[in-house]
N, C-alpha and C positions, 0 to 999 in steps of 0.2 A: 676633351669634349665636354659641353654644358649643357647638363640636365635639365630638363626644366620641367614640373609639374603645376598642371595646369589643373584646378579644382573646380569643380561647375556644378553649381547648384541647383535645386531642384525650380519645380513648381510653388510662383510666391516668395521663394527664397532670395537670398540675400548672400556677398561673399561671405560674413561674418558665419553664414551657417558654420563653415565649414574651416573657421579662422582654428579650431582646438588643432585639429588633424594636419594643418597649416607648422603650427606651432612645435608637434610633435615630429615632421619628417623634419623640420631644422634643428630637432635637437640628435636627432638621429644621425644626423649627415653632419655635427659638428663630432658627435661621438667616432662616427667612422675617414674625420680630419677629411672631408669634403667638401664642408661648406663653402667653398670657395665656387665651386664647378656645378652645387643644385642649386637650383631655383623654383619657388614656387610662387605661383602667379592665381591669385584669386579671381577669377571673372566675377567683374560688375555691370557687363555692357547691358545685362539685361533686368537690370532691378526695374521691377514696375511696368516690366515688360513680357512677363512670361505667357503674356495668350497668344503674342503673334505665332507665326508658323514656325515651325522646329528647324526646319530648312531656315529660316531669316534669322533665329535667333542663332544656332549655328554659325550662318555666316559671320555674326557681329562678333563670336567669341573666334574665330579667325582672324576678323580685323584687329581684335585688341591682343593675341598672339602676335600680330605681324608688326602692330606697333610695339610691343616685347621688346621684340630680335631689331627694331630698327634703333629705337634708343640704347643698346650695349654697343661699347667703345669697341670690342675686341671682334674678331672675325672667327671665330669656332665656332667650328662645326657642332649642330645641335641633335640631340636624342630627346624625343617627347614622349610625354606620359601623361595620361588625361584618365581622371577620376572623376564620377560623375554622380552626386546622390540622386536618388530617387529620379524623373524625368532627366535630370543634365546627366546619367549612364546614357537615357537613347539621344541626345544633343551628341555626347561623345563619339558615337559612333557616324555621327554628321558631319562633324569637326575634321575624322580622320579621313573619311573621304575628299571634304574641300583643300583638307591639309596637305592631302599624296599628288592633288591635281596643281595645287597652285605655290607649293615648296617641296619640289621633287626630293630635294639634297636634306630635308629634316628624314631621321631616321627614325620611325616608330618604335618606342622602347614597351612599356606595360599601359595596357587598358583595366582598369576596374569601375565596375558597378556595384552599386547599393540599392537593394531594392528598388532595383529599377524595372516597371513595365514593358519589358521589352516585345510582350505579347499585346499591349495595349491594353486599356480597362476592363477588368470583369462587369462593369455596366454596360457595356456595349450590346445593344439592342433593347435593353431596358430602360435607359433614359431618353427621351421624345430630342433629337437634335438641334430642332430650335434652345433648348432648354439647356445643354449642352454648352453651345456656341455665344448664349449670354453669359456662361457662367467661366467658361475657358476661355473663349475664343477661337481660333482658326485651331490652335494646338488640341482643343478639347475634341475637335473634330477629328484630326487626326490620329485620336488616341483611344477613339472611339469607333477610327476606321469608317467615318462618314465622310470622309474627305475626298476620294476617288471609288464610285462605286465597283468600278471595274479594276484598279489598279493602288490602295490605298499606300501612303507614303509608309509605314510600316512593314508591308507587304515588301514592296520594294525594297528598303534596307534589310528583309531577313534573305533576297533571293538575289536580288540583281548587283553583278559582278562589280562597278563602282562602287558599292556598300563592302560587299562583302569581302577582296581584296586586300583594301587599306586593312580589314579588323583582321584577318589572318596576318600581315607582316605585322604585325605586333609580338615582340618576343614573346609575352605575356597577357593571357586575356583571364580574368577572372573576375566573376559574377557572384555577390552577397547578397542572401534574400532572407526572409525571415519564415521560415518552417510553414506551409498550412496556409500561404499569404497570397505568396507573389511565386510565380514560377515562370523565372526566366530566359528559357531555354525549350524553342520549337524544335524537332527535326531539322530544321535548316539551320538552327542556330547553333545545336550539340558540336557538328564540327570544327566549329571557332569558338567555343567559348565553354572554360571549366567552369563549373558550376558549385557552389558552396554554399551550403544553407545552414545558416545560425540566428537561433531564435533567439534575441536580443535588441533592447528598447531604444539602445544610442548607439546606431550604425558607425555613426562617425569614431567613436570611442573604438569599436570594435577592431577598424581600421586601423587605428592609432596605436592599436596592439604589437610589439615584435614579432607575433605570429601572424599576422594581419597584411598591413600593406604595406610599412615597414619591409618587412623580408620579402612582400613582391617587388617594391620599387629599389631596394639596394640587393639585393639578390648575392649571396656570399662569390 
């Protein structure tokens, strides 16, 4: 079976963020005589494009998943794994939805998040939404939960069953946040998702840890 770990970056980001952490599961997975079967795939579909709406940006790191799996020669069967910094944890959890509906037979391996908003911005009600929507775009609204007064996209991925689903068959779901910061985990979300807070300045590195994501993604 071919692993494939799919890295997706934040807000303003670029794949290169997340090129160390990249660099670290391949040595990892040459250490443990695998690199033949992991794969890690940097998303770039969205450089320079991170205001559209989280659902489209989402969509595009599908499309460039699905262009993945069409350019390999061989037919194996695929296990995925989606790490997500800061804003690309709540894209990941977009991904896994689009992903369960429109490639039933890929098997949900680990989800992790890095200080990711999963609750949406502590500015939320304090920043004027026009002001907002010049400064993010559609996603800023979303993240500020102005985006459906009765229904916000957020909202929706902590409650409604398509959301929620996909992120429970994940063998593994675990959430990195930084102590006092970000707290990312509602009551609706405690049940899917463990929760791990380390106050530390380069998430990526942290990851990059054998204790880290490492030993979530290759799991003894």
């Amino acid at each position: 079976m071919m692993h494939l770990i799919v890295l997706i970056h934040g807000f303003q980001g670029y794949a290169s963020d997340l090129a160390f952490l990249a660099r670290q599961i391949g040595l990892e997975a040459e250490r443990r005589a695998c690199q033949d079967s992991v794969h890690c795939l940097l998303v770039e579909c969205n450089h320079e494009r991170t205001t559209d709406s989280i659902v489209t940006q989402s969509q595009r790191i599908v499309d460039e998943i699905s262009a993945w799996i069409q350019r390999q020669s061989n037919n194996d069967s695929i296990q995925l794994s989606l790490v997500g910094h800061s804003l690309g944890g709540v894209k990941a959890r977009c991904v896994a939805k689009l992903v369960a509906s429109t490639h039933p037979s890929i098997t949900l391996a680990h989800y992790v998040s890095v200080a990711t908003p999963h609750l949406g911005s502590k500015y939320s009600g304090l920043v004027p939404s026009p002001a907002v929507e010049l400064f993010a775009g559609q996603m800023g609204k979303e993240l500020v939960l102005n985006d459906n007064p009765s229904s916000p996209l957020l909202l929706q991925m902590a409650t409604d069953p398509s959301y929620t689903i996909p992120l429970a068959s994940f063998r593994s779901r675990t959430a990195y946040a930084w102590s006092h910061t970000i707290h990312p985990c509602s009551s609706k979300l405690q049940q899917f998702v463990q929760t791990t807070h380390a106050s530390l300045p380069t998430p990526q590195k942290r990851l990059a840890n054998h204790c880290g994501a490492c030993s979530i993604l290759f799991p003894s």
